[in-house]
N, C-alpha and C positions, 0 to 999 in steps of 0.2 A: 171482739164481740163478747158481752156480758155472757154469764152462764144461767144454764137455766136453772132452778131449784134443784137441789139434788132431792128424790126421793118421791119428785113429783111425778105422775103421770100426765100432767092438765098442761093445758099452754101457762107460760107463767111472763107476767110483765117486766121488761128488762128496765131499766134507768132512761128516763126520755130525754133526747136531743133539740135541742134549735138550732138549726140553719138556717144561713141566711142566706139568698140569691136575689141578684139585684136592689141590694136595699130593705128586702121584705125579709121579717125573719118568722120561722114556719116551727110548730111543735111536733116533732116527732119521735111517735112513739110503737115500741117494736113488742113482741110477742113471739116466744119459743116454746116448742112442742114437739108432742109427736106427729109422724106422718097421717094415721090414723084422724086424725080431730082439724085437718088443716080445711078443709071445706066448712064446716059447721063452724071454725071460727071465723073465717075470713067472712062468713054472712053476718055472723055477729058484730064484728067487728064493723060491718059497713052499714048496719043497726043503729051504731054507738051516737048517742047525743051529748052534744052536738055532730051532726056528719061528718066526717073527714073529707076532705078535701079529694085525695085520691086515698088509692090505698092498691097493697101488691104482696103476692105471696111465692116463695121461695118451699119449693117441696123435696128438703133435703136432710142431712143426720145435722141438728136439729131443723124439723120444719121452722118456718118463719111463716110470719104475717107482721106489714108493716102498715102505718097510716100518717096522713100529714094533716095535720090542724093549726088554722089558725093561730097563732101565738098570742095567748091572751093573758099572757104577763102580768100588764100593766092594770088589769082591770081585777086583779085578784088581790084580795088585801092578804092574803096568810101564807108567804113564800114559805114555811115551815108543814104548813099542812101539804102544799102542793110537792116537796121533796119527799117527805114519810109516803107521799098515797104511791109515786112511783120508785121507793126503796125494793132493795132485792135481798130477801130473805133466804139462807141455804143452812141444813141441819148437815153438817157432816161429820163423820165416821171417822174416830181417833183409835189409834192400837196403842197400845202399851206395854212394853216388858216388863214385869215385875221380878223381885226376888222370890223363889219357891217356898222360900219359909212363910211369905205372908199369906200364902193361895190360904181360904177358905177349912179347907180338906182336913191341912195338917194345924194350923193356928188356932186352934179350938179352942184356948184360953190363956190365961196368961201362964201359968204351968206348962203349957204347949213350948214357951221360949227358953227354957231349959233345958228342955229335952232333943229338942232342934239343934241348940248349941253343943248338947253333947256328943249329938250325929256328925256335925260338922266337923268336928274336934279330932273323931275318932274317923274321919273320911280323910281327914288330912295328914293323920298318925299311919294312915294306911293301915287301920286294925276296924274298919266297921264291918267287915266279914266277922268278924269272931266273938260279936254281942246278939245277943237275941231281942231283937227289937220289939216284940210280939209279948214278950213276958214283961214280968214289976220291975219297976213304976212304970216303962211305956205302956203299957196295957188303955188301949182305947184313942192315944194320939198319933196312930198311921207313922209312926217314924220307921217303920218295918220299909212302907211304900214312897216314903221320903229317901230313905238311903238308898233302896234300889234308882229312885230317880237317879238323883243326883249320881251315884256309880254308871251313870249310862248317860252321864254329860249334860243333862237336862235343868241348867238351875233357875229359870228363869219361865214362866208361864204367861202365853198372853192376856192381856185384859183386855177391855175396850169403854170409852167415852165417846162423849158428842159432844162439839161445838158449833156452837148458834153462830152465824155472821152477819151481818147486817151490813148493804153498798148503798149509799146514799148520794147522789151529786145535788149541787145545789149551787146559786152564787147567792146566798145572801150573806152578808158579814154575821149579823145580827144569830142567825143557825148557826152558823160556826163555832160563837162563844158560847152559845147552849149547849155545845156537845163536852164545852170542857168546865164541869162545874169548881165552883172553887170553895163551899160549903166546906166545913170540916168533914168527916167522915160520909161524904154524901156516896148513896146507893151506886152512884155511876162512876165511881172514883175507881182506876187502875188500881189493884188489890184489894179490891172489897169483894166482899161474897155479897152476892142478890139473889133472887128468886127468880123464877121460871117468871109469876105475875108480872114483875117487875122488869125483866126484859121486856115486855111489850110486844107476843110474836103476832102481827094479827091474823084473821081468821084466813086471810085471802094467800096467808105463806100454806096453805093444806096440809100443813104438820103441827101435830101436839107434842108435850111434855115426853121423852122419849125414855123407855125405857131397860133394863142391861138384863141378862140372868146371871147370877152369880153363885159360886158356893155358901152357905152359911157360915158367920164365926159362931163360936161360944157353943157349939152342939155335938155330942157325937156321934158316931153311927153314920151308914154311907149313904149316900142320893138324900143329900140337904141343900136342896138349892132352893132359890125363891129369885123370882124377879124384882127388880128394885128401881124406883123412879129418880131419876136424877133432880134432887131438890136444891140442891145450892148449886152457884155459879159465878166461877171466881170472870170479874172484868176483866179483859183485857186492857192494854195501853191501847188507842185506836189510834189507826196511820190516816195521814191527812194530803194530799195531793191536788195540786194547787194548777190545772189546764188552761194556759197563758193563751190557746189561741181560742178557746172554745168559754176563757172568763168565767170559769166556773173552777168548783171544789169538788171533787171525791172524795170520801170520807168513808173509812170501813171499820166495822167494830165488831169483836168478837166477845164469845162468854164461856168458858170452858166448865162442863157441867161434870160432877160428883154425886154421889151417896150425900157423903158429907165430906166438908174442908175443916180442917185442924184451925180452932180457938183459938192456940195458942202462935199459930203463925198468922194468921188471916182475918180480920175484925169481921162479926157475925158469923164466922164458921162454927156447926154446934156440935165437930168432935172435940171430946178432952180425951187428950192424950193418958 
């Protein structure tokens, strides 16, 4: 069973099904929630126009509500709008371990990478007990609270991203080479940096542009954080899955988001190194 949005409270639309019994093939389309909201949906649901046929609900971790319609394929000209309307959209939560020289705290500038190197130096001389990290020149880039780190095993701080996902099934041929452009540098292209716009999240995923708290670079003095919006987002490669009995595609794409992505590795990333 598909998953439901991470982050969502709301019932959320899973990827719809055709079945086919005796001949007739039926559209079915499911809905996962909380227990909370499974009443109010399933009247909803049985609302919906055109009517469903039947419709049934499952009151468990996650609630369900299912419905069966018509299959009306044939009578729709834009197999790409009808794949996107029931795509599944999930923002999840990435951890990162970083190296401790880079944390925010102590990298305050570029002068900061000398002085870091020279803690290092002297942590692996086994002689950083016997400098005053607190006096000149360290004076102001925390390598006092760097060495203590590091002398107590710590070199390593977590960070955290988000990546966008996008589950799509679909049997059109025609969708499928849409998904792989072959433009030169195009926005959608496996190592390109894009934009939040430009992923396309729509309104019905119930998550915005997300955003991290982090420490400041370039400032000194202590409690400098600032929250930071995740503006660039490197494509991923997307996997493609090909269900021989069901004649259809699944196709999943992902977008891993950043501050910013390195220019000098990544086309449109706007750090320089």
């Amino acid at each position: 069973m598909a998953e439901v949005i991470k982050g969502s409270e709301e019932f959320t639309e899973q990827p719809a099904e055709r079945r086919t019994d005796d001949g007739e093939t039926k559209l079915v389309r499911t809905w996962l929630g909380p227990q909370a909201g499974l009443s109010a949906k399933l009247i909803e649901v049985n609302n919906m126009s055109p009517t469903p046929e039947s419709t049934k609900s499952f009151n468990g971790v996650p609630a369900m509500v299912q419905a069966t319609f018509p299959d009306q394929e044939d009578d729709e000209d834009d197999p790409a709008a009808r794949a996107e309307a029931a795509a599944v959209w999930e923002l999840i939560p990435q951890q990162i371990n970083k190296p401790l020289a880079t944390h925010g705290y102590f990298n305050v500038s570029g002068s900061a990478l000398e002085m870091l190197e020279a803690a290092d130096e002297a942590i692996r001389k086994g002689t950083a007990r016997k400098t005053n990290w607190d006096a000149a020149p360290y004076v102001g880039y925390h390598i006092q609270s760097y060495v203590n780190h590091r002398l107590r095993g710590i070199d390593t701080y977590v960070a955290f991203t988000y990546i966008v996902r996008r589950t799509v099934v679909f049997n059109s041929a025609t969708f499928l080479q849409a998904e792989f452009p072959t433009a030169p540098g195009a926005r959608n292209l496996p190592g390109v940096i894009t934009t939040w716009e430009r992923i396309g999240v729509p309104d019905s995923a119930k998550f915005t542009k997300p955003k991290i708290h982090s420490a400041k670079h370039n400032v000194f003095g202590d409690g400098q954080w600032e929250d930071l919006e995740l503006d660039e987002w490197l494509v991923m490669a997307p996997s493609v899955k090909w269900q021989r009995g069901k004649k259809r595609w699944e196709l999943v794409r992902e977008w891993w988001g950043a501050e910013k992505w390195s220019s000098a590795l990544y086309q449109y990333g706007t750090y320089v190194p």
